[in-house]
MIVEXDREN-602314 format. One record per residue: residue number from 0; x, y, z of N, C-alpha, C in turn; residue in one letter. Coordinates in pm, whole numbers. Layout:
// residues N
{r NUM; {X; Y; Z}; {X; Y; Z}; {X; Y; Z}; "A"}
...
END
This chain:
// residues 224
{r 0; {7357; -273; 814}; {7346; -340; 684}; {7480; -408; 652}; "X"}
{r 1; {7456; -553; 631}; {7590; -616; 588}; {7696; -639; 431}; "X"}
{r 2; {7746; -693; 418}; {7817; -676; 289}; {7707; -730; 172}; "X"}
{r 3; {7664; -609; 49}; {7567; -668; -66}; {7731; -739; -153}; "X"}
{r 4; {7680; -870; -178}; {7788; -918; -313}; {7684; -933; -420}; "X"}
{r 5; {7774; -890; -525}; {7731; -923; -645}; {7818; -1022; -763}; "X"}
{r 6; {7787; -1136; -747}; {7870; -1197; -893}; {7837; -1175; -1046}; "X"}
{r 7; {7924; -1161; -1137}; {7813; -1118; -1262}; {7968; -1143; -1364}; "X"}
{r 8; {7908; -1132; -1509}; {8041; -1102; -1607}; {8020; -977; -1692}; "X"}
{r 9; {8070; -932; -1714}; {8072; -814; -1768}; {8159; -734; -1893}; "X"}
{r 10; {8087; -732; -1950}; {8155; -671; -2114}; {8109; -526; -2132}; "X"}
{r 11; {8262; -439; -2184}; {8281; -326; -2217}; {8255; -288; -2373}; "X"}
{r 12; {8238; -163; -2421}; {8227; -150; -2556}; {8243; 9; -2556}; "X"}
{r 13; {8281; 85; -2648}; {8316; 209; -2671}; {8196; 239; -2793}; "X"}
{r 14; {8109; 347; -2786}; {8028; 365; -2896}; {8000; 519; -2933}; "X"}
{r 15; {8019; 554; -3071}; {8006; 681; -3114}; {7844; 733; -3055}; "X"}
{r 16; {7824; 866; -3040}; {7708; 917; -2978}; {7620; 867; -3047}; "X"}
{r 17; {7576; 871; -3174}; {7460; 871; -3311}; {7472; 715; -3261}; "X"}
{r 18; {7549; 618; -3255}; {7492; 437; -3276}; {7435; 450; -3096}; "X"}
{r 19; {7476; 505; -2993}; {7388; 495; -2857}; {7224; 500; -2913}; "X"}
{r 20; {7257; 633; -2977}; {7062; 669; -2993}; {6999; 612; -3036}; "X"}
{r 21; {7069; 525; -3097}; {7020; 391; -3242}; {6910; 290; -3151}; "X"}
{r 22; {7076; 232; -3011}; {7073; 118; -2938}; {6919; 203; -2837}; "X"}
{r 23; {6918; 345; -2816}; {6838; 321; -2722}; {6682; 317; -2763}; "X"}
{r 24; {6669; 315; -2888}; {6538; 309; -2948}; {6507; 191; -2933}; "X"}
{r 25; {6624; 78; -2944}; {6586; -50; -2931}; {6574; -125; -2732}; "X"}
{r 26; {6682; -12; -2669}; {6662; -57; -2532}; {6524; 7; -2443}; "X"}
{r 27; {6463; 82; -2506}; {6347; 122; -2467}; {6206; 85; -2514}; "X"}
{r 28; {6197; -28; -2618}; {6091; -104; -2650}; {6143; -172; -2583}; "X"}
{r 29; {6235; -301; -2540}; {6249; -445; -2450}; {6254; -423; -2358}; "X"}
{r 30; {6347; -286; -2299}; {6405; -304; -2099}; {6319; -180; -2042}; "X"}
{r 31; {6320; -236; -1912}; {6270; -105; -1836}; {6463; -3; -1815}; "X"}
{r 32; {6388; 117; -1816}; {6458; 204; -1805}; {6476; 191; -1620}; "X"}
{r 33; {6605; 244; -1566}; {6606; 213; -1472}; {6698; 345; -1352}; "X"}
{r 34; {6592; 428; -1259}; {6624; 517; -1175}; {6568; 679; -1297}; "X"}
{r 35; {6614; 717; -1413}; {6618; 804; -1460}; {6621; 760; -1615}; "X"}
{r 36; {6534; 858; -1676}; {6532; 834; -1864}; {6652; 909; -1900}; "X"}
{r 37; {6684; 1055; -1826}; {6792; 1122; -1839}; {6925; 1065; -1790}; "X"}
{r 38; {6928; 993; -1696}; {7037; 961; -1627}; {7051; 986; -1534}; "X"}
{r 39; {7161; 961; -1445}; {7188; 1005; -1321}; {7379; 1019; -1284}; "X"}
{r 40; {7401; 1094; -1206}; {7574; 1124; -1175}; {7596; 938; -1048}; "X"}
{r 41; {7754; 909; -1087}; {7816; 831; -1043}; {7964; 919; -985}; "X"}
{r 42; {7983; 949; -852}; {8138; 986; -838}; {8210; 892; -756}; "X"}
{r 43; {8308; 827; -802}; {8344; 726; -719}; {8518; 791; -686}; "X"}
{r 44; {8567; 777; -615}; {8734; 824; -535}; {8771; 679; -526}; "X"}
{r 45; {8913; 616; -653}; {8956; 522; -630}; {9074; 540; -503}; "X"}
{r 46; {9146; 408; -488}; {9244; 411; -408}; {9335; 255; -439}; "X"}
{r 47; {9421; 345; -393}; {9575; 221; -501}; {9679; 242; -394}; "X"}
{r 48; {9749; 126; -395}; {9863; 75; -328}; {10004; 235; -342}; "X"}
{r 49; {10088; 220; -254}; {10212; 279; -264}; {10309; 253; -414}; "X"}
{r 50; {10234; 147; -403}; {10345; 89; -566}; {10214; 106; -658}; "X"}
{r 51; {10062; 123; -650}; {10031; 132; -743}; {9981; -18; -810}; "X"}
{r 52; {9982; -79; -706}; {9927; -197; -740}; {9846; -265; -842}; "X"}
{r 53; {9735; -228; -810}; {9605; -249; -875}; {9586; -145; -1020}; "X"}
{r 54; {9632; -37; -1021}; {9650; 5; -1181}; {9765; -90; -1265}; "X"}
{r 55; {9896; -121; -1195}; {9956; -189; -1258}; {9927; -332; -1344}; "X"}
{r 56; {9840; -407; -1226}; {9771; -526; -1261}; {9692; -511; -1403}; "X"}
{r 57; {9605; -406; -1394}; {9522; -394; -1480}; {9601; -339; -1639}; "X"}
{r 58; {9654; -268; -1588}; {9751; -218; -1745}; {9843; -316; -1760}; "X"}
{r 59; {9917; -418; -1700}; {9983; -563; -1731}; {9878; -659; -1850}; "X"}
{r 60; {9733; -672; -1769}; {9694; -742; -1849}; {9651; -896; -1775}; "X"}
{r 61; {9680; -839; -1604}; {9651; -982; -1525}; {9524; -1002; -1504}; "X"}
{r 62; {9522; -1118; -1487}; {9361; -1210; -1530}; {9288; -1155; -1365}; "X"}
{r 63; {9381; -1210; -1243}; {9335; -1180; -1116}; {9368; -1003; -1099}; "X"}
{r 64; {9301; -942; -1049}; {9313; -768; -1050}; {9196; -725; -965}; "X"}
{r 65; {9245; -616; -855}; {9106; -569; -797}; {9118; -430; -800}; "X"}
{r 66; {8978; -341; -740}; {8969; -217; -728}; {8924; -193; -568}; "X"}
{r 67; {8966; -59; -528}; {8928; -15; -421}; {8819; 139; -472}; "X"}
{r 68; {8715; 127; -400}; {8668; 270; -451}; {8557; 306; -337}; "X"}
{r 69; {8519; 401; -315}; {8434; 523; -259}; {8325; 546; -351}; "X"}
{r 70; {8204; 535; -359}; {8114; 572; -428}; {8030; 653; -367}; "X"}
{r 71; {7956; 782; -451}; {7809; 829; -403}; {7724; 888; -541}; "X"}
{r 72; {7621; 895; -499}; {7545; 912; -658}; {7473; 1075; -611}; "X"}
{r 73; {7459; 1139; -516}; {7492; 1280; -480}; {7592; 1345; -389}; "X"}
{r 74; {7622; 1422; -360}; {7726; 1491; -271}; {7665; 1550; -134}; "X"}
{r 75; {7530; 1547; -152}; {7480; 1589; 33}; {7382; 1446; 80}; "X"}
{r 76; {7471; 1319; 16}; {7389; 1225; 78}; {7491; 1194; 198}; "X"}
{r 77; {7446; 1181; 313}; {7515; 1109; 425}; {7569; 959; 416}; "X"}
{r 78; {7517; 881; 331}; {7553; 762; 331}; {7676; 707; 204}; "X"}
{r 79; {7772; 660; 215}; {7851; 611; 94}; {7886; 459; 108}; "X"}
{r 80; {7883; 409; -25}; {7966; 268; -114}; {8109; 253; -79}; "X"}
{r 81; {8106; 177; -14}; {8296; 111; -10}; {8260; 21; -114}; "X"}
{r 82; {8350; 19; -195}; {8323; -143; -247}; {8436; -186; -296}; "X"}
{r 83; {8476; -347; -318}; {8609; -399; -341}; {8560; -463; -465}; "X"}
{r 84; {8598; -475; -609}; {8566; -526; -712}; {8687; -621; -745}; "X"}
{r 85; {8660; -702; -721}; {8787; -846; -749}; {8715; -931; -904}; "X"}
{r 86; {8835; -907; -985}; {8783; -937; -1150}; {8889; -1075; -1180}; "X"}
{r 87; {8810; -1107; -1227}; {8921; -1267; -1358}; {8882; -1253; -1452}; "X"}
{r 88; {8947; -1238; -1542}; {8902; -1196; -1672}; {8776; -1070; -1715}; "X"}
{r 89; {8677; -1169; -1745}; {8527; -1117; -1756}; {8460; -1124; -1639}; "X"}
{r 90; {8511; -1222; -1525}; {8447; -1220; -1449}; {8440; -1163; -1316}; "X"}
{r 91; {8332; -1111; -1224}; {8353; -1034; -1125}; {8269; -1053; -1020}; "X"}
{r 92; {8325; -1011; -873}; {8258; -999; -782}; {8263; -860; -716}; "X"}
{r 93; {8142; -831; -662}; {8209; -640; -621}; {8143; -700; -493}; "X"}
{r 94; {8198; -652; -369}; {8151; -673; -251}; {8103; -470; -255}; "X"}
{r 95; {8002; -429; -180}; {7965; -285; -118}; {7934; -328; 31}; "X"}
{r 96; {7958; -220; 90}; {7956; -185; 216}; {7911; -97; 209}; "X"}
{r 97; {7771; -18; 313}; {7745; 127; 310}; {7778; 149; 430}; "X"}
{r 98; {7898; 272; 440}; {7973; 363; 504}; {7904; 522; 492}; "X"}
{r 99; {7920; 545; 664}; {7890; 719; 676}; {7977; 815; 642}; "X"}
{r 100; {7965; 903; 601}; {8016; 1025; 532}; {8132; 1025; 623}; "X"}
{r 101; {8115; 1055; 777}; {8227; 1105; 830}; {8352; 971; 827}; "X"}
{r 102; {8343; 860; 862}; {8390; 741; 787}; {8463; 723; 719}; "X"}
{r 103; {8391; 814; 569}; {8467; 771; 457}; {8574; 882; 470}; "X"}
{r 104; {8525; 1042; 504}; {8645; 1111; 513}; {8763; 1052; 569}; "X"}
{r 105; {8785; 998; 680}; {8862; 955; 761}; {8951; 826; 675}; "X"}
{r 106; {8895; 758; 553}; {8970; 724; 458}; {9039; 807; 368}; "X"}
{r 107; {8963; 881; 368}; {9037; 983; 221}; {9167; 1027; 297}; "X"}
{r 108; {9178; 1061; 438}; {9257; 1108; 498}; {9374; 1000; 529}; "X"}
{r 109; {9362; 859; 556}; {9413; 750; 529}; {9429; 732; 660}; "X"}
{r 110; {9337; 754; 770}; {9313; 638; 872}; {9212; 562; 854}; "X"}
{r 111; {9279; 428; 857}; {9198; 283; 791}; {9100; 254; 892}; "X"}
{r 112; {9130; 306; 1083}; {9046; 225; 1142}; {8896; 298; 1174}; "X"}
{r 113; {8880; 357; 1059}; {8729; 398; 1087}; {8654; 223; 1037}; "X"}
{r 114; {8728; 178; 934}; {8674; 21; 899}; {8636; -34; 1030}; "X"}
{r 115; {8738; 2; 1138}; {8681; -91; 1239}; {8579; -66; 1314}; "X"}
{r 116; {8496; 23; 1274}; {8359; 73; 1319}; {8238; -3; 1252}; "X"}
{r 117; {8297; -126; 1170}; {8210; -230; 1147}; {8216; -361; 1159}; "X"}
{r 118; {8158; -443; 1196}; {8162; -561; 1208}; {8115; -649; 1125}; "X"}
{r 119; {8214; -598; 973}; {8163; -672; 908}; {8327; -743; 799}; "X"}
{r 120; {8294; -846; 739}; {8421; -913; 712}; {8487; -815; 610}; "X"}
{r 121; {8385; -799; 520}; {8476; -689; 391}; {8579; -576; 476}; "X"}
{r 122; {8500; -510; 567}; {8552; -405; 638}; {8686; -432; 666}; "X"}
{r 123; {8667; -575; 743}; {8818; -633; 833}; {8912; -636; 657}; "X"}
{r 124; {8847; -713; 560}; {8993; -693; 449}; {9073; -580; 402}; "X"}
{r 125; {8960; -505; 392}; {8962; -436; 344}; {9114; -313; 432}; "X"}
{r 126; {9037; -316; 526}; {9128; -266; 670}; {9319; -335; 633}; "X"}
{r 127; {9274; -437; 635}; {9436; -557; 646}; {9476; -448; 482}; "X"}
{r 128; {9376; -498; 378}; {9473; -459; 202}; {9517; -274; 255}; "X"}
{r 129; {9428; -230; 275}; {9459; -74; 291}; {9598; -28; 380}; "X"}
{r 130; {9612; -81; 503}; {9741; -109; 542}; {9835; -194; 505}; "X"}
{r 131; {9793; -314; 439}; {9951; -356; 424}; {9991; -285; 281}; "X"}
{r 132; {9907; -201; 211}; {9946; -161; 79}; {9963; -57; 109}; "X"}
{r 133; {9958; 25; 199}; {9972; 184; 231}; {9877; 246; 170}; "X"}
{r 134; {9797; 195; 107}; {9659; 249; 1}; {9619; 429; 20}; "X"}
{r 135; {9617; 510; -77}; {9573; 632; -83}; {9501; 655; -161}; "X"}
{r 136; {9453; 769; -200}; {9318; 859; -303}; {9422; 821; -391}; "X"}
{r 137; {9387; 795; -539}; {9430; 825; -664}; {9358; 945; -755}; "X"}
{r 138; {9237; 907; -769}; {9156; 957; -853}; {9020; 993; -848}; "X"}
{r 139; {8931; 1089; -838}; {8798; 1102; -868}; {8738; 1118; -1038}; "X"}
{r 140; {8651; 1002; -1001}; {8623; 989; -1165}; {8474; 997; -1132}; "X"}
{r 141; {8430; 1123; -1206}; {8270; 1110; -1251}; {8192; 1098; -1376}; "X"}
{r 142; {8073; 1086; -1381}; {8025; 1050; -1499}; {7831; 984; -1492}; "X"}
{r 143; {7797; 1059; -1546}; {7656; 1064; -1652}; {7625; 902; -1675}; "X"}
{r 144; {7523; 821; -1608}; {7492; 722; -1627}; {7315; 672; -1693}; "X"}
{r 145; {7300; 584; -1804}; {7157; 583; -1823}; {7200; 398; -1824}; "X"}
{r 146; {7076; 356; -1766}; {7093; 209; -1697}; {6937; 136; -1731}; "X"}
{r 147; {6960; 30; -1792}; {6832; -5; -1809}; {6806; -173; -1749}; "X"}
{r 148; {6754; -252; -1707}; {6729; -406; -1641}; {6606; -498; -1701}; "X"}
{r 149; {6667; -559; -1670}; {6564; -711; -1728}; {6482; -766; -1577}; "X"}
{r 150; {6405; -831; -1623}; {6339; -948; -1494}; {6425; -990; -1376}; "X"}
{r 151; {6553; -1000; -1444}; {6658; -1082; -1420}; {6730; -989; -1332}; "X"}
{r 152; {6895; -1048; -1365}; {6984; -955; -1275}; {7051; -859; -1385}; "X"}
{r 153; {7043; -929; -1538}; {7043; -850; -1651}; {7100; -686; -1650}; "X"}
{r 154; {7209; -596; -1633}; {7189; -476; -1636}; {7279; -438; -1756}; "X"}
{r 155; {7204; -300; -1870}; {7259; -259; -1963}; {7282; -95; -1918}; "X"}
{r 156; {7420; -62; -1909}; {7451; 93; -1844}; {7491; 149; -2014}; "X"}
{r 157; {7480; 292; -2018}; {7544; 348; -2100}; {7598; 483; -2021}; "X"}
{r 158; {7746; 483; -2034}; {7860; 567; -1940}; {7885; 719; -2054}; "X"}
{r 159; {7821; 835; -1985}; {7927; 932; -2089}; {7946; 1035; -2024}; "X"}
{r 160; {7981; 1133; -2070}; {8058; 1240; -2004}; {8122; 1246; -1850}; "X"}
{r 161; {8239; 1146; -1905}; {8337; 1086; -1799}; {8474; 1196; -1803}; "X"}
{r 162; {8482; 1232; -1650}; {8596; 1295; -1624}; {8680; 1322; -1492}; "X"}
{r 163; {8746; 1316; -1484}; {8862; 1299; -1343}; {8914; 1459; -1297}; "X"}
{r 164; {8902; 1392; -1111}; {8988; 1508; -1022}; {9079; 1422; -978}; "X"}
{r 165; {9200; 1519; -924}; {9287; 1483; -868}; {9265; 1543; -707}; "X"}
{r 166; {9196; 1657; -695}; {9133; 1693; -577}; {9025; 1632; -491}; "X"}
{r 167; {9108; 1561; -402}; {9065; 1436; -326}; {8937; 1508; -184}; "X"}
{r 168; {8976; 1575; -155}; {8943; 1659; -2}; {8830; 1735; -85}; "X"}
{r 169; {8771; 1768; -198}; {8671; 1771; -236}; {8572; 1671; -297}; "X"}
{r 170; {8596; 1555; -279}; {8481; 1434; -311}; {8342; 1466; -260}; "X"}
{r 171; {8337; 1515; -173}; {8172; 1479; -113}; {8133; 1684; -120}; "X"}
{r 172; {8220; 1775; -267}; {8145; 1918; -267}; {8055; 1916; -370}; "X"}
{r 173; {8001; 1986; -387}; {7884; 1993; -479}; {7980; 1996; -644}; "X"}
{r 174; {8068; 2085; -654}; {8146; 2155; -776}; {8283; 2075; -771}; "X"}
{r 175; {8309; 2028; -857}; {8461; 2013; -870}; {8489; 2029; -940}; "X"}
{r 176; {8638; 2054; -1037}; {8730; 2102; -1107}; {8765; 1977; -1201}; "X"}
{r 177; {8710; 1968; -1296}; {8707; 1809; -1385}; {8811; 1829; -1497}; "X"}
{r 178; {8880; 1742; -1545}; {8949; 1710; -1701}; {8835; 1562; -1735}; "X"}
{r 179; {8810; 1619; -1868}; {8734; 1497; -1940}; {8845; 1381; -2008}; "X"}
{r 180; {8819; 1290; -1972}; {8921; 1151; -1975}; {8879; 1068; -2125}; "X"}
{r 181; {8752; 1138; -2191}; {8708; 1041; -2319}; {8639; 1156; -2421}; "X"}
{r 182; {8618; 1147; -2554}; {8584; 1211; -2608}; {8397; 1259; -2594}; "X"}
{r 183; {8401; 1421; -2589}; {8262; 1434; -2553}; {8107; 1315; -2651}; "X"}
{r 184; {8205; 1272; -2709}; {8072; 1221; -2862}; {8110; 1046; -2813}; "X"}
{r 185; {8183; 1024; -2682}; {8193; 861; -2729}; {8078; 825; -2533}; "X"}
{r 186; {8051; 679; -2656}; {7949; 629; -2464}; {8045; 508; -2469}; "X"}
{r 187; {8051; 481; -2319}; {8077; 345; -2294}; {7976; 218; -2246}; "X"}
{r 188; {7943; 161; -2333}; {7832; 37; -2295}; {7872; -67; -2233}; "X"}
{r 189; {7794; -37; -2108}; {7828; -178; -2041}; {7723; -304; -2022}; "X"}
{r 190; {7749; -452; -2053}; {7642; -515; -2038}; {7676; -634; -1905}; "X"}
{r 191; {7574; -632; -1831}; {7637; -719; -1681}; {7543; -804; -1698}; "X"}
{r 192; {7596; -962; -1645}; {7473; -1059; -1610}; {7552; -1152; -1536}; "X"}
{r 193; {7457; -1250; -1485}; {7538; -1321; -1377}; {7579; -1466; -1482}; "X"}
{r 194; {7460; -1548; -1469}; {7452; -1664; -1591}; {7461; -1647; -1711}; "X"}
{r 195; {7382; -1609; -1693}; {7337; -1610; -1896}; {7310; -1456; -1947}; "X"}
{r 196; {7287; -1434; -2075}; {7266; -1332; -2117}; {7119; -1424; -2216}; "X"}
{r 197; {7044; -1324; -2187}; {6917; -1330; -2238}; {6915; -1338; -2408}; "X"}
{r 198; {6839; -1423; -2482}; {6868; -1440; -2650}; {6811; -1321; -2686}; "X"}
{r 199; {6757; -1291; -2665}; {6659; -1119; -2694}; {6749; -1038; -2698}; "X"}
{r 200; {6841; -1043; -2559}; {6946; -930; -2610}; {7099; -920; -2707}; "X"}
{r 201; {7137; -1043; -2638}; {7270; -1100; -2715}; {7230; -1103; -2917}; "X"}
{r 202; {7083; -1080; -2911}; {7062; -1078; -3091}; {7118; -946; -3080}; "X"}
{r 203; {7044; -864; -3069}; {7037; -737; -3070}; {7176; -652; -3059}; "X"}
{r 204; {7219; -743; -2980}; {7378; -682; -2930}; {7530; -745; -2998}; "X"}
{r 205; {7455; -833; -3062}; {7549; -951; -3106}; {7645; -848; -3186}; "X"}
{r 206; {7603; -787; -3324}; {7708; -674; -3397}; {7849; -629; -3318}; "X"}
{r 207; {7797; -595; -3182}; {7874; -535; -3123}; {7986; -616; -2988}; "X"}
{r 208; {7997; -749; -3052}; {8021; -907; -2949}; {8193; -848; -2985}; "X"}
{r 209; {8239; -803; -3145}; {8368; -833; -3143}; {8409; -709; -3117}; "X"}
{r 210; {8340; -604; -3074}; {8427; -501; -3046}; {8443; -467; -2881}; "X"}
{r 211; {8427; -605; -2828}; {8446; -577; -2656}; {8578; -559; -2618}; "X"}
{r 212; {8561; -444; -2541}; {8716; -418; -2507}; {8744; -415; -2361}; "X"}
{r 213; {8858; -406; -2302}; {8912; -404; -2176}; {8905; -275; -2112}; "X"}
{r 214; {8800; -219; -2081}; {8797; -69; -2062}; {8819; -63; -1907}; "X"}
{r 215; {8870; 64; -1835}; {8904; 54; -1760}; {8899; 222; -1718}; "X"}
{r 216; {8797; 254; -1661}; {8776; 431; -1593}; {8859; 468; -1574}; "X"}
{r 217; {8940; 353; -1419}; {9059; 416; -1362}; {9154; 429; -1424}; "X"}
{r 218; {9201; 348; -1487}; {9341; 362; -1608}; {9326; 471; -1640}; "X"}
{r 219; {9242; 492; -1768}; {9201; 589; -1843}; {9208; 748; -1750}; "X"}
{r 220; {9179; 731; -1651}; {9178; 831; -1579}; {9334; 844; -1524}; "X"}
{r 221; {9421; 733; -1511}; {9529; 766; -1421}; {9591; 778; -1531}; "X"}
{r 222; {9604; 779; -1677}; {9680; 784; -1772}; {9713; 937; -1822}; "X"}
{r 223; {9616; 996; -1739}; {9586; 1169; -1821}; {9696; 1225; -1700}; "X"}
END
């Protein structure tokens, strides 16, 4: 399987528990609910330069900024997400790659050339940024996801009970040892689209246009 890209823009928002329940009365008459009504777990293991690169970018405030990360949505799945998220402003591209378990260990451990067990281009950059940056584990950040979609490419996530390891060599155990990075009562809303945002929703959502903020997992997580 070759590199999935996704282009899209994407706006953050911070929301007390009681206004989520509000929004989801209203996201469950328009959108399909999407994978789970309850939700589902996201654990992703970032990775950052020797200097720290890519957190720096992002806490500067630079327009160009990327991420390196490890994703899996259980811990006894064999298969994992590389993915490189390169942002301008609002706007983004995430390249994924699906990588085998033993693979990704062999990153966490910080030999890069398991990448070369693919023949695929992300792999090769990815390979070059990871060595010329000395790139290592920073952070495991997990977190409680409910996700809902349009016709479209349209996706509305709501993020909560978000919290970080520093225990890298346990990413892929069932249990880990968490600090919560946000308050138990706050969600983070995310709304993604590629073109346009649909008038149906942007009404609905409009209230909440001036309180978009620059949110950022990893920060937030490397700040604790």
């Amino acid at each position: 399987m070759g590199t999935l890209k996704t282009f899209r823009h994407e706006y953050k928002y911070v929301l007390p528990y009681g206004e989520m329940l509000s929004l989801r009365t209203k996201f469950n008459e328009l959108l399909e609910i999407d994978r789970s009504y309850d939700g589902y777990m996201i654990r992703s293991l970032y990775f950052d330069s020797v200097n720290d690169d890519d957190y720096y970018d992002k806490l500067g405030g630079e327009l160009e900024r990327k991420k390196i990360r490890l994703r899996i949505y259980e811990p006894d799945g064999e298969l994992v997400k590389l993915e490189l998220k390169a942002k301008h402003d609002y706007h983004q591209l995430k390249e994924s790659l699906i990588i085998n378990k033993e693979d990704a260990k062999e990153l966490i451990k910080g030999n890069y050339g398991s990448l070369l067990n693919y023949k695929d281009d992300l792999a090769n950059r990815l390979y070059v940024i990871m060595m010329k940056g000395y790139y290592r584990p920073k952070v495991i950040i997990e977190y409680q996801r409910i996700a809902y979609k349009t016709n479209t490419t349209t996706r509305i996530t709501l993020d909560f009970n978000i919290k970080k390891s520093n225990d890298y060599d346990s990413f892929f155990n069932k249990n880990i040892n968490y600090v919560g990075i946000t308050d138990a009562k706050d969600i983070v809303l995310e709304v993604k689209f590629d073109r346009f945002l649909e008038p149906y929703i942007s009404n609905f959502l409009g209230k909440y246009m001036s309180r978009c903020q620059s949110i950022s997992k990893y920060v937030m997580a490397r700040n604790i």
